[in-house]
DRENRO-232872 format. One record per residue: x, y, z of N, C-alpha, C, O, CB in turn; residue in three letters. Coordinates in steps of 0.001 Angstrom, whole numbers, padded with zeros to 6 digits, always signed. Atoms other than C-alpha are relative to their C-alpha. Glycine has a CB too. Layout:
BEGIN
XYZXYZXYZXYZXYZALA;...
end
This chain:
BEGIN
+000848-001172+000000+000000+000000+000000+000895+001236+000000+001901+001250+000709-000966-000003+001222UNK;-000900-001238+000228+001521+003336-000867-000413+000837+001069-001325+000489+001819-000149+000756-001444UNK;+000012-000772-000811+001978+006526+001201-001644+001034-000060-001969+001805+000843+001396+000656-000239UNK;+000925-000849+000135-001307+008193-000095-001529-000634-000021-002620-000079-000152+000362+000716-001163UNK;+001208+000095-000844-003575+005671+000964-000690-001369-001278-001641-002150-001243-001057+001925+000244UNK;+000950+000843+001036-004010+003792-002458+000636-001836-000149+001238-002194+000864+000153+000980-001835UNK;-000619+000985+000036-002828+000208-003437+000262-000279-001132+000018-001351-001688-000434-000811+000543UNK;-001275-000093+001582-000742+001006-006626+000776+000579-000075+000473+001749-000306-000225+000401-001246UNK;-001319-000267+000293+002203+001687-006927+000479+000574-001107+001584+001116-001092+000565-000928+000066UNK;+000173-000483+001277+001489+002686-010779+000995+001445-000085+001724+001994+000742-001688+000242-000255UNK;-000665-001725+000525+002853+006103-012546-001322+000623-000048-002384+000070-000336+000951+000221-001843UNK;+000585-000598-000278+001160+008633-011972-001559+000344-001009-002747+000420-000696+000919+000751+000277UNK;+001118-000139+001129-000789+009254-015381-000195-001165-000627+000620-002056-000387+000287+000989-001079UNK;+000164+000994+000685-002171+006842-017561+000349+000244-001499-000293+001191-001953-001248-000413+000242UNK;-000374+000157+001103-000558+006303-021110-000502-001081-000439+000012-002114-000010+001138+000076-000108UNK;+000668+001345+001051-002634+003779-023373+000759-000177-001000+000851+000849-001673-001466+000185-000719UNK;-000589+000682+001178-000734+002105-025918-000228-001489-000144-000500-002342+000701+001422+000213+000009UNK;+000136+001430+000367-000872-000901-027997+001489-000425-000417+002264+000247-001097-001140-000231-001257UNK;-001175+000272+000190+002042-003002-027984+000766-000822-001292+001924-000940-001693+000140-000510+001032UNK;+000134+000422+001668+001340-004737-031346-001269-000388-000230-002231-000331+000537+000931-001246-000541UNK;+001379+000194+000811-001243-005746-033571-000114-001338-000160+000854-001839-000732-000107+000688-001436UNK;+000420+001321-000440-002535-009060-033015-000027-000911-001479-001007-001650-001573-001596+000111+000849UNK;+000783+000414+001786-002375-010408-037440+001658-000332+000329+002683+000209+000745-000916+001520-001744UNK;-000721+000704+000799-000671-013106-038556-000012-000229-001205-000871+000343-001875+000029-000788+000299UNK;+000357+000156+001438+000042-014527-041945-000410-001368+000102+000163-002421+000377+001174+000285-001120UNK;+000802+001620-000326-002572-017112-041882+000024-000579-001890+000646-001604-002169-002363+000273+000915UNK;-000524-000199+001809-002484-016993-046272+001403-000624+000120+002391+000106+000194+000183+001967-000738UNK;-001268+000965+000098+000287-019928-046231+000452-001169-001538+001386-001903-001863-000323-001028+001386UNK;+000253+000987+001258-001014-021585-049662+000709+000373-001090+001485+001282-000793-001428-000082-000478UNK;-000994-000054+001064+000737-021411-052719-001324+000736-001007-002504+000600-000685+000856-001770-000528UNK;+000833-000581+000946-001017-019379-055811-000535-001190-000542+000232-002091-000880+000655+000943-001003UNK;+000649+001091+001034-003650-021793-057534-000402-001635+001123-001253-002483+000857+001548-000401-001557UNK;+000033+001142-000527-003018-024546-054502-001470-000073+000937-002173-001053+001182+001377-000176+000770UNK;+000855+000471-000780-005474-023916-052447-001781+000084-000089-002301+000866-000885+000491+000540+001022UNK;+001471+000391+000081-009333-024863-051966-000519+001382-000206+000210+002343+000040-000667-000816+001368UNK;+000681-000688-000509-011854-022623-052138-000979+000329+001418-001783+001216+001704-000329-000060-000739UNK;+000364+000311-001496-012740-023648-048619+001397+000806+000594+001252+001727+001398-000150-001958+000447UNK;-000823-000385-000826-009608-022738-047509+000369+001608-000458+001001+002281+000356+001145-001048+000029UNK;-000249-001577+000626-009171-019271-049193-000931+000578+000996-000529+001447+001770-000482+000388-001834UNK;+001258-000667-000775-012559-018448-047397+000257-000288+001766-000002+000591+002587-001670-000877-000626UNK;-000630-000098-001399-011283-019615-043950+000675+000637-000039+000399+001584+000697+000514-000854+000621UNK;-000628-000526-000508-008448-018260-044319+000124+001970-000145+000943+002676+000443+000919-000856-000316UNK;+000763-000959-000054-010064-014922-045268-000837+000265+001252-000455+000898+002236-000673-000130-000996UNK;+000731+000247-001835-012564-015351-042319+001015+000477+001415+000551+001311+002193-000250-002087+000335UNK;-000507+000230-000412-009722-015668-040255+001186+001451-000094+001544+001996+000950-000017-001227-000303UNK;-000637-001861+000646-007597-012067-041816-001043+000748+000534-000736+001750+001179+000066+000459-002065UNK;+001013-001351-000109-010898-010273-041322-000250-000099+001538-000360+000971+002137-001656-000071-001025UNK;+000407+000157-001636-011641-011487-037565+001163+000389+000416+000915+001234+001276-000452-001507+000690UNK;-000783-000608-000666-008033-010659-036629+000305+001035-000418+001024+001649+000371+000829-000525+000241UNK;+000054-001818+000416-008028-007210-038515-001029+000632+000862-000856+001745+001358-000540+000414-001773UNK;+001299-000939-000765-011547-006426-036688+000188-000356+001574-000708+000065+002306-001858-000549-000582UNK;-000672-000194-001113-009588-007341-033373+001035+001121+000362+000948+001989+001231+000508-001024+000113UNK;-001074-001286+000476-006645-005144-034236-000688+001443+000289-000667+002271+001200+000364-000058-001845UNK;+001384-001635-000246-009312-002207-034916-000164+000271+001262+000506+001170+001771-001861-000211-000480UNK;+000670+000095-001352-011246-002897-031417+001079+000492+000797+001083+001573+001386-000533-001480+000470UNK;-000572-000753-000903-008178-002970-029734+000729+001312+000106+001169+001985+001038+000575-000631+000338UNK;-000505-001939+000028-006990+000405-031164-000734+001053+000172-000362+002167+000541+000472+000569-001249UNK;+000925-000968-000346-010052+001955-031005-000158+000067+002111-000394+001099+002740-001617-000592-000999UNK;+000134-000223-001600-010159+001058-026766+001048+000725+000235+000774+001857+000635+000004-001261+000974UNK;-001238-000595-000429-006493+002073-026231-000099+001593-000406+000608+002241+000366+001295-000792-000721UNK;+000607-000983+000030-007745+005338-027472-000964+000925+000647-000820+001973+001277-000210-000188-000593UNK;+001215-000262-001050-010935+005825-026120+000211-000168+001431-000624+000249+002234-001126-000902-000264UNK;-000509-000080-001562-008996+005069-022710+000470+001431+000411-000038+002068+001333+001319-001034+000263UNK;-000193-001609-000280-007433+008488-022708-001133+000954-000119-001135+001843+000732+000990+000570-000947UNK;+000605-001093+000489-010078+010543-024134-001514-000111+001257-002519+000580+001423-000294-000195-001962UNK;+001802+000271-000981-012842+008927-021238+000619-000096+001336-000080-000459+002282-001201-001858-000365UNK;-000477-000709-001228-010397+009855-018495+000031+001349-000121-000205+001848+000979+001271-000382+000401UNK;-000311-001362+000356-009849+013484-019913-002094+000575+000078-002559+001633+000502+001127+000042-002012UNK;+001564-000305-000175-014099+013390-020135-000756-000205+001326-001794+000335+001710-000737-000847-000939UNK;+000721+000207-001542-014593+011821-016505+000630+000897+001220+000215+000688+002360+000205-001681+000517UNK;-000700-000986-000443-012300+014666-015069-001186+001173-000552-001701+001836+000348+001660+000008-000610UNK;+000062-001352+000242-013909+017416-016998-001923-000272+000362-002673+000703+000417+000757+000631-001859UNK;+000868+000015-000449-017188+015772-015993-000448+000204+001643-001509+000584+002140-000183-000832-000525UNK;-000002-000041-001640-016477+015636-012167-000002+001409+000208-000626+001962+001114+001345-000736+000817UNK;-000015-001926-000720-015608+019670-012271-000949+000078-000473-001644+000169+000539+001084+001447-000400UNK;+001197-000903+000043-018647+020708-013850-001151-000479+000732-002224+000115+000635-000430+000233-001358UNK;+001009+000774-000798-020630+018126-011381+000428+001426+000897+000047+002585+000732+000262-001938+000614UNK;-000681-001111-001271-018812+020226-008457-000122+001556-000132-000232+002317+000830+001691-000172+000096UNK;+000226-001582+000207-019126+023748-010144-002022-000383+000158-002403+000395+001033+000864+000840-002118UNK;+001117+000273+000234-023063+022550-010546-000267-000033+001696-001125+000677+002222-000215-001279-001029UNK;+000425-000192-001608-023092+021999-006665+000109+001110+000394-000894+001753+000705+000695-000690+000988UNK;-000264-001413-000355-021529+025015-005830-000767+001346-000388-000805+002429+000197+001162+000173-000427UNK;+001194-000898+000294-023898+026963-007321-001183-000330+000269-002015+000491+000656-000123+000298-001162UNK;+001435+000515-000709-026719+025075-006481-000194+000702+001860-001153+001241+002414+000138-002149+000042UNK;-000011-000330-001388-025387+025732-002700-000182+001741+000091-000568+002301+001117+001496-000607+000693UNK;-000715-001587+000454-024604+029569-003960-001341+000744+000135-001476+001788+000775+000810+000200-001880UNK;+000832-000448+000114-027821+030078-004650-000980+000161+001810-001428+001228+002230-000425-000776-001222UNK;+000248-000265-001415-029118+029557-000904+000051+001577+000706-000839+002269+001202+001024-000846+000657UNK;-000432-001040-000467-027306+032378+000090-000863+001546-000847-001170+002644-000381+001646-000224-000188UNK;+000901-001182+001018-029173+034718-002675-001235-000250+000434-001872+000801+000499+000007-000153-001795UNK;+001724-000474-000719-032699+034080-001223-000101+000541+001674-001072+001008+002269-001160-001662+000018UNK;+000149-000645-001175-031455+034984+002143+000534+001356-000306+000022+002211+000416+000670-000706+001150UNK;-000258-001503+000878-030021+038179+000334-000943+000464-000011-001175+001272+000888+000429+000120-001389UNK;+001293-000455-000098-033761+038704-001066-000631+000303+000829-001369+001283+000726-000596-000495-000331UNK;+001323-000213-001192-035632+038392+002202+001013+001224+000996+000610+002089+001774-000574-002012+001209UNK;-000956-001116-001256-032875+040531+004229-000768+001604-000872-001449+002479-000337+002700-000158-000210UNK;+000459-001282+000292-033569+043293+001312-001684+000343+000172-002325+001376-000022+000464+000211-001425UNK;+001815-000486+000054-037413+042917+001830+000262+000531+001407-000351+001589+001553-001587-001489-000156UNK;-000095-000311-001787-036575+043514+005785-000121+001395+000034-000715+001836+001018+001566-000449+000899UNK;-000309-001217+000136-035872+047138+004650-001324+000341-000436-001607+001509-000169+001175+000324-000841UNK;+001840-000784-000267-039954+047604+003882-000795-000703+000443-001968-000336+000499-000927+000476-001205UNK;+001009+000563-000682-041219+044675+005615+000542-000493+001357+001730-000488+001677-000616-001067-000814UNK;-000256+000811-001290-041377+042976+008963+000629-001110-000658+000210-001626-001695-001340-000433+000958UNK;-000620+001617+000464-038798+039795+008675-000468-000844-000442-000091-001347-001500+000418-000749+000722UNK;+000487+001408+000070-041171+036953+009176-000635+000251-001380-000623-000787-002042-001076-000570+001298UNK;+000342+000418+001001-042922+038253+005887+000507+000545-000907-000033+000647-002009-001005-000055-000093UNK;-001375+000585+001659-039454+038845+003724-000398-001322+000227-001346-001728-000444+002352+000179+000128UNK;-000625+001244+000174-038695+035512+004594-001452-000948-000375-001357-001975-001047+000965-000477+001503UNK;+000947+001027+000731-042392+034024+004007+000095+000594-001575+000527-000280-002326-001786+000004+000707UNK;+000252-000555+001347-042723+035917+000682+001210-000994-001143+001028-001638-002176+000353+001971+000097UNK;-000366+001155+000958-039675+034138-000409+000145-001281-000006+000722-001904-000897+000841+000116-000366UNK;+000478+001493-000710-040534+030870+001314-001230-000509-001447-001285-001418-002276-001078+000340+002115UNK;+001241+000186+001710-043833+031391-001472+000586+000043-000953+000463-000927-001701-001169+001143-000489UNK;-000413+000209+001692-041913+032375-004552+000657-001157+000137+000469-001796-000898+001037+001188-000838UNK;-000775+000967+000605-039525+029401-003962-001184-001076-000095-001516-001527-001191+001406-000427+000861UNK;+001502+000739+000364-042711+027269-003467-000625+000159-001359-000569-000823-002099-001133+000552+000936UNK;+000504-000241+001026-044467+028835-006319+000941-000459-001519+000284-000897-002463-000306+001394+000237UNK;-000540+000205+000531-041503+028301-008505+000300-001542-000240+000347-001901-001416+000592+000735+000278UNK;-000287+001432-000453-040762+024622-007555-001331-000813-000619-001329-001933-001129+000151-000125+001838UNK;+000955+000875+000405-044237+023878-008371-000492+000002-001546-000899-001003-002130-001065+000247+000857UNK;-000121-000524+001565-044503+025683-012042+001055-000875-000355+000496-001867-000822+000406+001708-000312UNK;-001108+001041+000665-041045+023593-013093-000892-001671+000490-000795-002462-000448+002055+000282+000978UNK;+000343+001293+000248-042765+020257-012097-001198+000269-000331-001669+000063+000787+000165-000987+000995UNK;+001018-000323+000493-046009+021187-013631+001122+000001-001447+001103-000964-002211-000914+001363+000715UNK;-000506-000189+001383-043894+021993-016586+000825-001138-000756+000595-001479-001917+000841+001164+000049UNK;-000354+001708+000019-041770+018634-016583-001095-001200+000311-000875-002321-000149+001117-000269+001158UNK;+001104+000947+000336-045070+016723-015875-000575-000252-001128-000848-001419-001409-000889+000212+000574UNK;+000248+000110+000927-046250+017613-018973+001155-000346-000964+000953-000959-002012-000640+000889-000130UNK;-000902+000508+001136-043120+017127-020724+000229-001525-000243+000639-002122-001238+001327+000562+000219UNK;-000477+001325-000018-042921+013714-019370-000989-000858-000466-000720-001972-000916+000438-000408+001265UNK;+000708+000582+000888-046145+012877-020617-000604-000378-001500-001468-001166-001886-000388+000182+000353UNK;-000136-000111+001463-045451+013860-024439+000385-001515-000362-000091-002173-001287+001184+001182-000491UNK;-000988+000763+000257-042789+011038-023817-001082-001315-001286-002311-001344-001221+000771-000624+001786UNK;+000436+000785+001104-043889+008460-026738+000991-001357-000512+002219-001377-000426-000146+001056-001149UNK;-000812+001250+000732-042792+004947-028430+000465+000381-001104-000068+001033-002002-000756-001240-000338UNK;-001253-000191+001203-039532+004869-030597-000887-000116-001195-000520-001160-001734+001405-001322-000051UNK;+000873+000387+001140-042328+004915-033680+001138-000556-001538+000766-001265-002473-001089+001618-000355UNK;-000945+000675+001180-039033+004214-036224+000869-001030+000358+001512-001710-000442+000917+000969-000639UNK;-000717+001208-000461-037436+001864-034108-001462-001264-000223-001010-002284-000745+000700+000298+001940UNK;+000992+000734-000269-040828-000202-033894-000307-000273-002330-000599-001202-003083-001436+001127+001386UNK;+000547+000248+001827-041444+000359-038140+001407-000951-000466+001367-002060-001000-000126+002020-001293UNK;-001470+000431+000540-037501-000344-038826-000375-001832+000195-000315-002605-000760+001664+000795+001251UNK;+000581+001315-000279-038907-004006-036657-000519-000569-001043-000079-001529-001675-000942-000002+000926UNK;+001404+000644+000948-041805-004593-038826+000441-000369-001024+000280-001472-001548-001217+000916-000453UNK;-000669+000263+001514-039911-004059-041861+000990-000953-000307+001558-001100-001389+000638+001119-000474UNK;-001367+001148+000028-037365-006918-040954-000521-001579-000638+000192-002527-000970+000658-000315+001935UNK;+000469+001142+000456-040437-009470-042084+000171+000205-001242-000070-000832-001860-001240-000375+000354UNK;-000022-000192+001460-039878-008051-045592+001097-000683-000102+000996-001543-000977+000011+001412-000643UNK;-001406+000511+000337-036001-009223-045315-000084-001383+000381+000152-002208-000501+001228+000753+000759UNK;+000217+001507-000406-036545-012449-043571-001312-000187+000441-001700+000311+001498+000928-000499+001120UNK;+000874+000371-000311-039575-013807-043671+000199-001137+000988+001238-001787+000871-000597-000136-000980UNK;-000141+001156-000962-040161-016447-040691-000394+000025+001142-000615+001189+001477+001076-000356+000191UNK;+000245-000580-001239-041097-016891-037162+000568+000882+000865-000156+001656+001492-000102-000681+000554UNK;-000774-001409-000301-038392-014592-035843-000628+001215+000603-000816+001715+001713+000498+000526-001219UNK;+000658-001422-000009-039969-011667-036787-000947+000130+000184-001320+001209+000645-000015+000672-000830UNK;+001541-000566-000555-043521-012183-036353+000359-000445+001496-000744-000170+001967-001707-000897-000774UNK;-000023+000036-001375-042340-013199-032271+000476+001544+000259-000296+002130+001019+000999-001232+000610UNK;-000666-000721-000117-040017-010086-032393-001624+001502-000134-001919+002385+000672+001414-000344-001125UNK;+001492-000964-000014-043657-007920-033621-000650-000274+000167-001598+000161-000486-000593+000555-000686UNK;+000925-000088-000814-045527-009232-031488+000259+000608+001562-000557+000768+002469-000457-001244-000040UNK;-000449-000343-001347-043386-008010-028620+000275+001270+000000+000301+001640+001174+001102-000708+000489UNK;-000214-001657+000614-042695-004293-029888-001335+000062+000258-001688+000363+001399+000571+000463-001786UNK;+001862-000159-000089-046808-004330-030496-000632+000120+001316-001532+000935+001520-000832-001371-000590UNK;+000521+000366-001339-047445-005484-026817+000163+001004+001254-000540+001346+002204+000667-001258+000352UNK;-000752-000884-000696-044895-003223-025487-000314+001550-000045-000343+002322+000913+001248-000228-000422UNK;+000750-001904+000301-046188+000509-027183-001191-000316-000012-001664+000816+000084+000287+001048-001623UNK;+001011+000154+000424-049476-000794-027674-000620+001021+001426-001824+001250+001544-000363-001634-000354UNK;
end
């Protein structure tokens, strides 16, 4: 266990790299010698370790760029609190300046009501938004349209369960 509490010993930053590319030469046949079975395996076999290759270059990538995004997501979580908390302090601001033409108890109810009044207008206003909410209608057609490509049981189980589900 290290001095700061963690249990790695690691470097400090993270550097993603790939240390090679996973492709052999599986293509060992002679021009003209080999099957057409074996051309197609060994094709099969080029394309599955090229679309490994890819994958793993595309992660070793996407490793840096989704630490650099979960950093720049944590500060604007934390700036998002801080103002959330920030704001506190501005309605006791408001009711102090009402103090200057009213009795205290009704600054501080007055803005006790607007934050009430306000609180209840935004979920009134997100109630209705949430009831627009609606079924994927092109995800559900894109379905339907899959009995045109393959006809079979498949697809009529697959639209009967989309159907059941928005219906």
């Amino acid at each position: 266990m290290s001095n700061n509490g963690l249990f790695t010993d690691g470097p400090k930053d993270f550097t993603p790299r790939v240390s090679s590319i996973p492709l052999s030469d599986v293509d060992t046949t002679r021009s003209g010698e080999g099957s057409i079975g074996e051309l197609v395996s060994n094709a099969t076999a080029q394309m599955s370790s090229l679309f490994r290759a890819e994958l793993e270059l595309a992660k070793t990538e996407l490793a840096g760029e989704a630490k650099k995004g979960a950093i720049g997501g944590g500060l604007f979580g934390v700036a998002g609190v801080i103002a959330l908390y920030s704001s506190f302090f501005f309605f006791f601001f408001v009711a102090e300046l009402l103090t200057k033409w009213l009795e205290s108890w009704a600054a501080y109810l007055i803005v006790f009501l607007f934050m009430l009044l306000s609180a209840a207008l935004l979920a009134l206003f997100g109630w209705k938004k949430v009831k627009t909410v609606g079924a994927p209608q092109k995800t559900i057609d894109s379905v339907n349209e899959l009995k045109n490509l393959v006809p079979g049981q498949a697809t009529k189980k697959l639209e009967g369960r989309t159907r059941g589900m928005y219906s």
